[in-house]
N, C-alpha and C positions, 0 to 999 in steps of 0.2 A: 427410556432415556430420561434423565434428569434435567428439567427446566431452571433449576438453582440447584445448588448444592454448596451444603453447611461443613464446618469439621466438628463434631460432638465426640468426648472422649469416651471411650468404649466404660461400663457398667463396672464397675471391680477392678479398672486397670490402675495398677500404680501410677502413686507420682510422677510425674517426671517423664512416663513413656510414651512414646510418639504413636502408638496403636490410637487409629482412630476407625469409624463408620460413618456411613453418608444415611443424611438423613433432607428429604424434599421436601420445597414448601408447595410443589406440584406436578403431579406424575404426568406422562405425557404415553403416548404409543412408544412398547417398547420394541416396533417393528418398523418404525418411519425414524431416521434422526432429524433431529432440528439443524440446520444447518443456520436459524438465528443465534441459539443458543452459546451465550459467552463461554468461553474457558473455564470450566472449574479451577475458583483459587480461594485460598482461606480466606475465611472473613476476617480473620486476625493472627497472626501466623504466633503461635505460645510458646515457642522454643528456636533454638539454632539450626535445629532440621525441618523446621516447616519452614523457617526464613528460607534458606537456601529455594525450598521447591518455589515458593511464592514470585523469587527474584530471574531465575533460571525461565520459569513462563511467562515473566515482560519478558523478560530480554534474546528469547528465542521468536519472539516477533521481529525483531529490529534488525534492517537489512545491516549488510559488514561491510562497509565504507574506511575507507582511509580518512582519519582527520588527521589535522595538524599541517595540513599539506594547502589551505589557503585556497582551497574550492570549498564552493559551499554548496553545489549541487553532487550529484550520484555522481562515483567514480569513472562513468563511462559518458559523461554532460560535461561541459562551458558553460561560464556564465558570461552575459552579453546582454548589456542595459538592463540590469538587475533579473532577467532570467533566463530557464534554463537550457539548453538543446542540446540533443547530442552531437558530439563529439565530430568537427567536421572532418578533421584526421580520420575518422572511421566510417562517414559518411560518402566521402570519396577514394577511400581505397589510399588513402598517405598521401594525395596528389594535389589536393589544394587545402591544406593544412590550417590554416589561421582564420578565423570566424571574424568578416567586418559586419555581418547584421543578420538580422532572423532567417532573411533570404540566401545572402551570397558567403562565399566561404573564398579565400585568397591564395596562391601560391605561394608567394614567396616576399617581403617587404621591398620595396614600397608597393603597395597595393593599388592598383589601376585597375579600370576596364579590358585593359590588356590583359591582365594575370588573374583576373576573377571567374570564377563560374559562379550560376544563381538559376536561381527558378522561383518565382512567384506563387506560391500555393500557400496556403494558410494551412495549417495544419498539416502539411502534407510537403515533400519535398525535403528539403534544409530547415525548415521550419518546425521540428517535431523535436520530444522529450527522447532521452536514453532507454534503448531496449528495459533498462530495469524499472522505469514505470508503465511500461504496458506497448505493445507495437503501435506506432504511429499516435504516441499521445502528441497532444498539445504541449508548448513549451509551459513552464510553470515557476511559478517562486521560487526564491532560494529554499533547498531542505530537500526529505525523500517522505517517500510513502511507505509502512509498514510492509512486509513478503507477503500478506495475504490481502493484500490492498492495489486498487488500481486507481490511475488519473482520470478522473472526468471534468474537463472545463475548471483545470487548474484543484479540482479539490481531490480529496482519496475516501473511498469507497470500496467497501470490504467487497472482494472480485465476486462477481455475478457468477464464475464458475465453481467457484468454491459453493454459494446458496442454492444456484439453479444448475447446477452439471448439463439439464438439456437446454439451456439457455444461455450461453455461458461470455457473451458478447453484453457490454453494456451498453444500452443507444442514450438513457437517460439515468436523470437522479431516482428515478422509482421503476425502474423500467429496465429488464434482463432480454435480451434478442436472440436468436438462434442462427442470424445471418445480419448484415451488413446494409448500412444507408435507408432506404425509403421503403426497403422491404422488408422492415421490421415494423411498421403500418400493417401488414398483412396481416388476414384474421390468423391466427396459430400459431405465428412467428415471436411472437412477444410478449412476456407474461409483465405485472404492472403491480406491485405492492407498496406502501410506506417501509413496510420493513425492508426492504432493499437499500433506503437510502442509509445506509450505517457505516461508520468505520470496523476497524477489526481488530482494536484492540479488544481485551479483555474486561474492559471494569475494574483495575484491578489498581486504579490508585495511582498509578506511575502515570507522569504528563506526555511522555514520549509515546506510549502505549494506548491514546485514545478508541474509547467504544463508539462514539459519536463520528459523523462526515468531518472533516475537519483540512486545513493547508497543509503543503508539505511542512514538514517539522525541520529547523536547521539545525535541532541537536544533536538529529543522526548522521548529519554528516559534516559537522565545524563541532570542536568543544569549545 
């Protein structure tokens, strides 16, 4: 498994031709893969057919949102005092449709205690982001998270099931769990590295695609 990877143009090849070889600045086990390991992408893309590949792996990161449409959160979110939740139309089944705050969700106008359902739970409840950043995220800024990214405490975090498959629950910023709340405390349950806390972009130059933790992005979903 390749820990970087270069495009060098192949010994003898013509001008002009896209024939290339990978060449490392560090070998690694080629029986373990790196699950920190960025996306291989050119370090300089020398032609129309590297551009294409260069551009094609940002953009098969970035979730398919509808813009143009005056939501600035995920297609399946509201936004409500600058941020985001999902969707209470989906949250109650079509039944109390209009979103008056993090907690309550409305029937029908004018909105009363009459016509309201709610529930007080912070994170939990009516109070939570759109299945597409992560089950029972927290609500979060305007924008989305990358498809290989998850919400933790409003930032995105390249999924712990993607780096740790037996750990695949995040409880923290450095910190991958195998189960849920206070029992991820447990000695076994929880593994702890700085490389965990990363986004899931590639490196690869484009602002939408960050490598680093970083806010939901409102490019990917408002132009």
């Amino acid at each position: 498994i390749l820990s970087r990877v270069e495009w060098s143009p192949v010994a003898g090849a013509a001008a002009g031709s896209t024939d290339r070889w990978y060449t490392t600045a560090a070998a690694q086990s080629s029986t373990t893969p790196d699950p920190f390991a960025a996306p291989a992408t050119p370090v300089a893309p020398a032609n129309d057919v590297d551009l294409r590949w260069f551009n094609q792996a940002s953009e098969a990161l970035k979730p398919s949102e509808a813009k143009g449409d005056g939501n600035r959160c995920g297609d399946d979110e509201e936004e409500c005092g600058g941020l985001c939740y999902k969707r209470c139309k989906e949250l109650t089944w079509g039944q109390y449709p209009i979103r008056t705050s993090a907690f309550t969700c409305c029937k029908q106008h004018p909105c009363t205690l009459l016509n309201m359902q709610g529930e007080l739970n912070i994170c939990g409840g009516f109070d939570v982001a759109g299945d597409s950043e992560g089950k029972k995220a927290c609500p979060h800024t305007a924008g989305a998270c990358l498809k290989d990214e998850e919400l933790h405490l409003g930032m995105c975090y390249k999924k712990c099931s993607i780096m740790e498959p037996r750990f695949p629950f995040r409880f923290a910023a450095e910190t991958c769990c195998n189960t849920h709340g206070l029992m991820c405390f447990a000695p076994g349950n929880a593994v702890t590295s700085s490389q965990y806390a990363i986004g899931g972009g590639g490196g690869d130059g484009d602002p939408d695609t960050p490598k680093d933790v970083h806010w939901p992005i409102s490019d990917l979903t408002e132009s």
